[in-house]
C-alpha positions in Angstrom: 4.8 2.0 2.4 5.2 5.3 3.5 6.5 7.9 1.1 9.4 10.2 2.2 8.0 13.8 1.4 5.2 15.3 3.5 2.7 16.8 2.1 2.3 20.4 3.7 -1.3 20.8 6.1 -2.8 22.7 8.5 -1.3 22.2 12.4 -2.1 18.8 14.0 -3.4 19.2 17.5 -1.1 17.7 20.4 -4.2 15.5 21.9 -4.9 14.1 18.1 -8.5 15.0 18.4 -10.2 15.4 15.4 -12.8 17.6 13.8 -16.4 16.5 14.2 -16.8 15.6 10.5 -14.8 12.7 11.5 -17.2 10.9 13.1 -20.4 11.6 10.4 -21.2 8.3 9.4 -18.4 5.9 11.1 -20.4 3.6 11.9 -20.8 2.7 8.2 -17.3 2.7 7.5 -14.5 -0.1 7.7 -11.9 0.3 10.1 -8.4 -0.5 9.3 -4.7 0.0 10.4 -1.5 0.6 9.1 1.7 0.0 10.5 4.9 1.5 9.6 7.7 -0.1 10.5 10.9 2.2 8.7 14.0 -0.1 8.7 15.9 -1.6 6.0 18.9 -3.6 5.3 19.8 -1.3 2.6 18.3 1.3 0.9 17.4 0.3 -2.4 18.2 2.6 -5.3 15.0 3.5 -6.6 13.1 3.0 -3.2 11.7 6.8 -1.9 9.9 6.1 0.9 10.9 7.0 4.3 13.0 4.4 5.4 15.9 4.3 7.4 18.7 1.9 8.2 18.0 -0.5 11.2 20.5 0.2 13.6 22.0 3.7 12.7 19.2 5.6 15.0 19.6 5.8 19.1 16.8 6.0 21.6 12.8 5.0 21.0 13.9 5.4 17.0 16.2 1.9 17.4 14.9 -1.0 15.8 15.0 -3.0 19.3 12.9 0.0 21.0 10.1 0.6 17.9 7.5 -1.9 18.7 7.2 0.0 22.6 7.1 3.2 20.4 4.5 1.8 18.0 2.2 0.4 20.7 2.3 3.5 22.5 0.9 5.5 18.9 -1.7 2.0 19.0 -2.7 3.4 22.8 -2.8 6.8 22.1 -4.9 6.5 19.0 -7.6 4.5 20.8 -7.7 7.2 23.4 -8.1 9.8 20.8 -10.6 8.6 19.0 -12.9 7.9 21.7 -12.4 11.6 22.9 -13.6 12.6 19.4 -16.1 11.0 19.4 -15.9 8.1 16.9 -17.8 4.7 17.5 -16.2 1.6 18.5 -15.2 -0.5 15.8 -13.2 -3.5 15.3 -10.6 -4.1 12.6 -11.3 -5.2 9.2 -8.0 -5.0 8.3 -4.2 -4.8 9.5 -1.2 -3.8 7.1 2.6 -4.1 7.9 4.7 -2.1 5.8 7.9 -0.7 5.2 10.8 -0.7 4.8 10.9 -3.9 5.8 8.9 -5.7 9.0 10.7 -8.5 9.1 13.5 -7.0 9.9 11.8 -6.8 13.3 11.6 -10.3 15.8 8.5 -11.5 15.0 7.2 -11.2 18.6 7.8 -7.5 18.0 5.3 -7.7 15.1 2.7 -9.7 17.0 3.0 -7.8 19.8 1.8 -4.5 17.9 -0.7 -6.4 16.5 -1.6 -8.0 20.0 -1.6 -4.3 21.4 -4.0 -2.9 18.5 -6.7 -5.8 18.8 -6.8 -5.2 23.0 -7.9 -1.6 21.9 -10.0 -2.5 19.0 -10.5 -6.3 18.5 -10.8 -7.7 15.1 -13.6 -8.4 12.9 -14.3 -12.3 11.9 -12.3 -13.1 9.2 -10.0 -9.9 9.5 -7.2 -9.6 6.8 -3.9 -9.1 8.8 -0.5 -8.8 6.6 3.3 -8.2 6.8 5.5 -7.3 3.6 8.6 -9.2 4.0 12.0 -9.9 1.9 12.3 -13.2 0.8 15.5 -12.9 2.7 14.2 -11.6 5.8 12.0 -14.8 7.3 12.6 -18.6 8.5 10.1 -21.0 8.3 10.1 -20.2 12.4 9.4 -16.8 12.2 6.5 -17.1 9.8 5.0 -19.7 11.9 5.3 -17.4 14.7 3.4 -14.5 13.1 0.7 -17.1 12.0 0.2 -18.1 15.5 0.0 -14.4 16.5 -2.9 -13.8 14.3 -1.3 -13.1 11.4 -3.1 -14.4 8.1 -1.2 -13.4 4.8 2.3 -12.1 3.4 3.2 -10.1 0.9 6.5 -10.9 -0.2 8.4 -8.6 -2.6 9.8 -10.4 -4.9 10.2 -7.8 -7.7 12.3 -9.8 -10.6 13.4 -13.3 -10.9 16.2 -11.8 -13.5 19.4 -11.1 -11.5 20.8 -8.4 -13.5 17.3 -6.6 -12.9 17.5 -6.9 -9.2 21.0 -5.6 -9.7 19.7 -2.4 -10.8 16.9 -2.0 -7.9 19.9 -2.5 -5.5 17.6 -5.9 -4.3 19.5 -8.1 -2.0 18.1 -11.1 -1.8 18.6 -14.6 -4.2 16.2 -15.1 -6.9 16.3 -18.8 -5.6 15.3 -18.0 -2.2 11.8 -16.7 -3.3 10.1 -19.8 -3.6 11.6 -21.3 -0.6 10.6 -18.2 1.9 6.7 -18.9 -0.2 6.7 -22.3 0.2 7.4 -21.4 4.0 4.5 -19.4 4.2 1.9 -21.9 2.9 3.1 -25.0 5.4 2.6 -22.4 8.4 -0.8 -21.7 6.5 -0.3 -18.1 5.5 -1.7 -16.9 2.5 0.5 -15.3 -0.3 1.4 -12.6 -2.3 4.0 -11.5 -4.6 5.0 -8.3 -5.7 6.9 -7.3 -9.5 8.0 -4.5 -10.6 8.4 -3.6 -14.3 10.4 -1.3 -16.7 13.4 -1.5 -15.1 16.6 0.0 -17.1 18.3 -2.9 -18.7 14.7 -5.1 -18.2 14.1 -6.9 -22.2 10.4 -7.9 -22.6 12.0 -11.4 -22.6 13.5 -10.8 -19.1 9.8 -9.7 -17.5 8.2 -12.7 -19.3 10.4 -14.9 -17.2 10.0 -12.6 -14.0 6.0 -13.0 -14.9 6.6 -16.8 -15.3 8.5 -17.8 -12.7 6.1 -15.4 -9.7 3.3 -17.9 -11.3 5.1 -21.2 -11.2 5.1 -20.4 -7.3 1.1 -20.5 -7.3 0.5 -17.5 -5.3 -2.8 -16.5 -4.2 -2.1 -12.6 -5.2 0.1 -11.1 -7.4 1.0 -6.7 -7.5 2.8 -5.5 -10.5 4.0 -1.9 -10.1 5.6 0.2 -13.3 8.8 1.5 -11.4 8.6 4.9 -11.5 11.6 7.0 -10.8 11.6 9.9 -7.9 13.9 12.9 -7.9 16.5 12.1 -5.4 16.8 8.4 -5.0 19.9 7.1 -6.1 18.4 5.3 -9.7 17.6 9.4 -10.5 20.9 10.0 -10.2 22.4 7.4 -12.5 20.0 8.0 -14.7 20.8 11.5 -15.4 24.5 10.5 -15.4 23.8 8.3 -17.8 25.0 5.4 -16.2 21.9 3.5 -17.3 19.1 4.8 -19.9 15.8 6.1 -18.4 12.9 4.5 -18.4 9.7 4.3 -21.0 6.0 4.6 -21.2 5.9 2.5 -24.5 7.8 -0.1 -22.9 5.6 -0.2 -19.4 2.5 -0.5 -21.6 4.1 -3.2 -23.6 4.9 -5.3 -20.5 1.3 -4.5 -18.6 -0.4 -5.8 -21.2 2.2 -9.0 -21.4 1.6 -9.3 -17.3 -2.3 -9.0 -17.8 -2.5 -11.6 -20.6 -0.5 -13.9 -18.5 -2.1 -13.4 -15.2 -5.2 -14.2 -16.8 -4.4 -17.2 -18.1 -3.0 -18.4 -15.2 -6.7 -18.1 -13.6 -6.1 -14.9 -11.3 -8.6 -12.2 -12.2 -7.5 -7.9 -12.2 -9.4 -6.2 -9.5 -7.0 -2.6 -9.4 -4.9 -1.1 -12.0 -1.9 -2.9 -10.3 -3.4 -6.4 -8.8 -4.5 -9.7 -9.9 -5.9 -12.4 -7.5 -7.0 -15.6 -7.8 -10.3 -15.5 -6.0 -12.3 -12.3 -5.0 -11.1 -13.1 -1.5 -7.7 -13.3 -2.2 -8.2 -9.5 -3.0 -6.2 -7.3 -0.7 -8.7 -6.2 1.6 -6.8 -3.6 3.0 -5.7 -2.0 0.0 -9.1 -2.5 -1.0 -10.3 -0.1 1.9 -8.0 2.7 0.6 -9.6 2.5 -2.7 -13.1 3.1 -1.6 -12.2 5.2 1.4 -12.4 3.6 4.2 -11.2 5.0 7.6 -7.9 3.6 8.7 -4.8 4.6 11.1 -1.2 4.8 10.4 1.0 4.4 13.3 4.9 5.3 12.9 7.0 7.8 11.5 5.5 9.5 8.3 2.5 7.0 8.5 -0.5 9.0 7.1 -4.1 8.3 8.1 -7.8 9.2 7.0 -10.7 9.2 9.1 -14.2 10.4 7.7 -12.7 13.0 5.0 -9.8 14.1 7.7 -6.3 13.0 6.7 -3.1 14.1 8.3 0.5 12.6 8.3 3.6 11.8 11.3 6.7 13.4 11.8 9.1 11.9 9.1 12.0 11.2 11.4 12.0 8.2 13.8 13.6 10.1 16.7 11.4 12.5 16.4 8.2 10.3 16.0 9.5 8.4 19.5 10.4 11.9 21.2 6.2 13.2 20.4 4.6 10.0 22.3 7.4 10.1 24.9 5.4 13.4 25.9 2.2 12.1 25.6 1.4 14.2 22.3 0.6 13.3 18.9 3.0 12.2 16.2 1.2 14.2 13.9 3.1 16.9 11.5 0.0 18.2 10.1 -3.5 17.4 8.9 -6.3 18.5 6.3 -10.0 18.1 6.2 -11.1 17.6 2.8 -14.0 19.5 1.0 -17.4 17.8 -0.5 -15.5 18.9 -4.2 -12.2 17.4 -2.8 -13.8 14.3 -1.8 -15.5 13.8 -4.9 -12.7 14.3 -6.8 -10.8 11.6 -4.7 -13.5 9.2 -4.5 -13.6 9.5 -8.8 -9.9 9.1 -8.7 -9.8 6.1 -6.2 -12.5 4.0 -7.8 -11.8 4.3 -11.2 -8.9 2.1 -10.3 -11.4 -0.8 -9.6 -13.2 -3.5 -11.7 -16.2 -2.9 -10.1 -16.5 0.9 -10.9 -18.4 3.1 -9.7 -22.5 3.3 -9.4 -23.0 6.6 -11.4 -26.3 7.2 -9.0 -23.4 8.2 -6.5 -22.2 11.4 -9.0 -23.3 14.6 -9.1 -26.1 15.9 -12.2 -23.3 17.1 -14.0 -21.0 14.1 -13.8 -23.7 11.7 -14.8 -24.0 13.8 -17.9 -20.6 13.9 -19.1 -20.4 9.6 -18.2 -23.5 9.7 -20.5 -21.6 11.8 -23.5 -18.7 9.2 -23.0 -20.9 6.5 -23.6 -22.4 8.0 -26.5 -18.7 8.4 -27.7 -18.2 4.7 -27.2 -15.3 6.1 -24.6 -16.5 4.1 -21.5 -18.9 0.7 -21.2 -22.5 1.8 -20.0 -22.6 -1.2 -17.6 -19.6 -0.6 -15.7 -20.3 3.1 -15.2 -16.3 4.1 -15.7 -14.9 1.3 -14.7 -11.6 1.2 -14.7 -10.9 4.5 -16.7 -7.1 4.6 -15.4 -7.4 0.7 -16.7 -8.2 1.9 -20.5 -5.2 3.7 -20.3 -2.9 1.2 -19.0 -4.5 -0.2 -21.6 -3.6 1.4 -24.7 -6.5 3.3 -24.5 -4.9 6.9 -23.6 -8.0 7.9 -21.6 -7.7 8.3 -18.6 -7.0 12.0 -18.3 -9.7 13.1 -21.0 -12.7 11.2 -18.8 -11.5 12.1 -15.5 -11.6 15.6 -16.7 -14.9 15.3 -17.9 -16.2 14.1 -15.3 -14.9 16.6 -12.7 -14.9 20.0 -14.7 
């Protein structure tokens, strides 16, 4: 998923070479890719990122002309990063997102995929996943993306309650879910489900049975997301109207801690803030490689990438995305290369979401002293350095800020 604001940067080159710091220590790092494929049936009301309608653009922006567009970004990235220097590596991971892929053939999907492991191959055992609507698939089409390599789905399911999927402005039947997963595991994909609580209108009773139900289908992985409303998306709106009430912190915390107790019972273990599986290699591996800051590439319009402490971001706009690699030039809208202070901040940040914390051997003097006065306030667990301090306050624990702050001032 892509979100729909840029951030602002410095200028992006037009041959997408990057800074020499980006190839410092590559060879240590995981490789990954991201795809961003921005069409949708319908633009969901709370939904912010930058999506678009499938068929309202023209040209190399059309959803029957984006997976030429998107292996021409694949092509132009391999080129680039060989002229800057960067080691080969292969794959550890692939990510479709959206909008939604599926909307695409799935010979469009494969090919991109097919076009990104001629430049790069894939390492053994490589993750490779598409979000989908449960509405959005056949048993045909998932068997075709398992034959073209890929090896998991994330399906977003969101709410088994149809009221609450009235709200989001979801489209699909509740009743199609576990069809479109049961799909998915006779073609021998591996699956996730994603939820989203606190909708307005949502009772505790009404996410139990969304909770419930996602479970009874035995998936491998479960996301739960609080929805969080963004200034201009059509749920903002109605909520200032007052069309429907807004939506509440008590109440998220309340169903977290409902969705953690009944995940765990259910035998799938929290990893990140907003993820359960049910082994350690049912994790997502490529969200994973976010978290610990990885390398990766985003290919499409407003896909952002980071690549040894350099990050920069597309053009927004699907025309003008396809018009930049008709030229031969760089989607890129702008770019940043982060500071060691930046990069600590981030890496703090990004790995306090994790079970497995963070060593505190890797933090500066002055950090390990302030993790050492948390302990001695009984505000962290010594042997899981602070792990998870965006967890304690999911939590109840309302710490979070207090300890990231402590450890950064």
């Amino acid at each position: 998923m892509t979100p729909s604001a840029l951030p602002l940067g410095d200028p992006a080159p037009a041959d997408g070479i990057l800074p020499a710091q980006a190839a410092v220590g590559a060879a240590d790092r995981k490789f990954s890719l991201y795809a961003h494929i921005p069409f949708c049936a319908v633009r969901c009301g709370y939904c912010d990122f930058n999506t678009y309608t499938a068929t309202e653009l023209g040209g190399g922006a059309s959803q029957d002309a984006y997976a030429e567009t998107a292996v021409r970004e694949v092509e132009f990235a391999a080129r680039a990063m060989v002229a800057s220097g960067l080691p080969a590596r292969k794959l550890s991971t692939v990510f479709f997102g959206g909008g939604t892929p599926t909307l695409l053939p799935a010979g469009d999907l494969t090919r991109i995929l097919g076009a990104a492991v001629a430049q790069w191959g894939l390492e053994d055992g490589a993750e490779v996943t598409t979000e989908a609507n449960p509405d959005s698939v056949t048993k045909e089409s998932l068997q075709e993306l398992y034959d073209g390599g890929f090896t998991r789905v994330s399906f977003g399911m969101q709410s088994a309650v149809p009221h609450v999927l009235k709200v989001l402005d979801r489209t699909h039947n509740p009743d199609r879910v576990p069809q479109a997963v049961a799909w998915a595991r006779e073609v021998g994909l591996n699956v996730s489900v994603d939820l989203i609580y606190g909708t307005p209108g949502e009772s505790v009773a009404d996410w139990e049975t969304s909770v419930r139900t996602a479970l009874s289908y035995e998936p491998d992985h479960i996301s739960a997301y609080s929805l969080i409303v963004e200034e201009g998306t059509k749920l903002a709106a109605q909520i200032r109207r007052g069309q429907v009430p807004n939506i509440d912190d008590d109440d998220h915390a309340l169903k977290y801690e409902l969705a953690d107790a009944l995940f765990t019972e259910a035998g799938l273990s929290w990893y990140e803030v907003s993820n359960w599986s049910r082994t350690p290699e049912d994790a997502c591996q490529h969200n994973l490689a976010y978290w610990r800051g990885d390398d990766w590439w985003g290919i499409g319009p407003g896909a952002h990438s980071h690549v040894g402490g350099v990050r920069w971001w597309n053009v927004k706009h699907p025309t003008a995305y396809a018009n930049r690699l008709d030229k031969g030039e760089s989607p890129a809208a702008g770019r940043e290369t982060l500071d060691a202070d930046t990069r600590a901040m981030e890496r703090i940040m990004l790995t306090s979401r994790l079970s497995e914390g963070m060593a505190i051997n890797t933090l500066s003097p002055e950090a390990r002293k302030a993790v050492a006065g948390l302990i001695a306030q009984e505000l962290v667990e010594p042997l899981k350095a602070f792990a998870g301090t965006l967890v304690l306050t999911l939590k109840g624990r309302l710490l979070g800020d207090a300890v990231t702050r402590a450890l950064l001032d």
